[in-house]
C-alpha positions as CSV (number, residue, x, y, z in Angstrom):
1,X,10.4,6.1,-0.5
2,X,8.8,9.4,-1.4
3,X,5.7,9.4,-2.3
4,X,4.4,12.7,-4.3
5,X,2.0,11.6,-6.7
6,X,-0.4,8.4,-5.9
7,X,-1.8,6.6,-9.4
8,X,-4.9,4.4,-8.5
9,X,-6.3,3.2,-12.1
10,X,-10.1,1.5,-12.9
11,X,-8.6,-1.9,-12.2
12,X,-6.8,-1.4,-9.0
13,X,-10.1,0.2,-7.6
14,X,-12.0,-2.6,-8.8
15,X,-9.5,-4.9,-6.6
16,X,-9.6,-2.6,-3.9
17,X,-13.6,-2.8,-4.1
18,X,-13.8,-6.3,-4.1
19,X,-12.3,-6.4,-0.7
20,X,-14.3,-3.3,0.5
21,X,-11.0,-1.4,0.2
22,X,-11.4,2.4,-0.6
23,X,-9.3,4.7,-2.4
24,X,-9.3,7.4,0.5
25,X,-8.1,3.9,2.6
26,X,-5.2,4.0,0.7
27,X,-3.9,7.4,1.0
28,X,-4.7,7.2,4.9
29,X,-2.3,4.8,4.8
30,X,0.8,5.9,3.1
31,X,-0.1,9.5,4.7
32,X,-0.1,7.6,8.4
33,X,3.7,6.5,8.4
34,X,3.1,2.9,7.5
35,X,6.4,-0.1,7.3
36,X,7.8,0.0,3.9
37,X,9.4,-3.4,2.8
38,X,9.9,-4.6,-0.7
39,X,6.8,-6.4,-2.2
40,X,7.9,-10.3,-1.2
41,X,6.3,-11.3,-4.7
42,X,7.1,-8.7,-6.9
43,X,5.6,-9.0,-10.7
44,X,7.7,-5.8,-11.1
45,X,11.1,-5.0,-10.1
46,X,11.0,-2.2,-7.1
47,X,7.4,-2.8,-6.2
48,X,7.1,-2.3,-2.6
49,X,4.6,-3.3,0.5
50,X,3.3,-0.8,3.0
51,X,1.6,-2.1,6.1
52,X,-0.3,0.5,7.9
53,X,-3.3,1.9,9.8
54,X,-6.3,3.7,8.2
55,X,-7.4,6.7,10.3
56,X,-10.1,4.2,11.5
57,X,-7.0,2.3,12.8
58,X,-8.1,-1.0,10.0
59,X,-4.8,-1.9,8.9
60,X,-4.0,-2.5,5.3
61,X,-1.5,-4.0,3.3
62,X,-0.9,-2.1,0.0
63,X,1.1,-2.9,-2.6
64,X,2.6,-0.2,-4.7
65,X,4.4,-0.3,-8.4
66,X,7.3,2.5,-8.9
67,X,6.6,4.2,-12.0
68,X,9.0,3.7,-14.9
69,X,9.5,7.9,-15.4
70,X,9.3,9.4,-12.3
71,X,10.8,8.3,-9.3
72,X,8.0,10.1,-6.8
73,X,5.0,8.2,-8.6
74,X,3.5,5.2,-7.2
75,X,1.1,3.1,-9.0
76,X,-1.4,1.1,-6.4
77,X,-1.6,-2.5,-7.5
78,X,-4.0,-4.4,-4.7
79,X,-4.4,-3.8,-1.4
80,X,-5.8,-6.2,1.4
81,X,-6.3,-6.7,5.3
82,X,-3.1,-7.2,6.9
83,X,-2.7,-10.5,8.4
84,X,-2.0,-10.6,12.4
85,X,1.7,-11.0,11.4
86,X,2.3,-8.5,9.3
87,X,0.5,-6.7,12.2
88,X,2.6,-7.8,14.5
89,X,5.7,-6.7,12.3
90,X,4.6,-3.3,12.3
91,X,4.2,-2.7,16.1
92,X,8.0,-4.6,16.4
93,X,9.4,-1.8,14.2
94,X,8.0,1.1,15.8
């Protein structure tokens, strides 16, 4: 997954705002190697979930829509705190 070009519209920020999520959150996370898996419940096919560490070391979940033109775009659709599993999950696959 290559990620050149990061799309974070008015209603994804106002998700990631109602969960005190920022936008600079986001791209510490893709940007700080995070687990890539595919999204377990997609609304669109290829969407993916990253789980990963902010620089602050908060761990996010994002989840991330392909764009339909160009394969290096990534539309964020939510994000939230990871659970302890998912957690968990990333430590394992280091």
């Amino acid at each position: 997954m290559r990620i050149l070009d990061l799309v974070i519209n008015e209603v994804a920020v106002g998700k990631l705002a109602a969960r005190g999520i920022s936008s600079l959150e986001i791209e510490q996370v893709i940007a700080n190697d995070p687990s890539v898996g595919d999204n377990p419940e997609p609304r669109v096919h290829g969407s993916k979930a990253l789980v990963g560490p902010t620089d602050a070391v908060r761990f996010l979940t994002v989840i991330l829509q392909p764009d339909e033109d160009t394969a290096t775009r990534w539309h964020v659709m939510t994000a939230w705190e990871s659970s302890a599993r998912q957690i968990n999950a990333f430590h394992r696959d280091r």
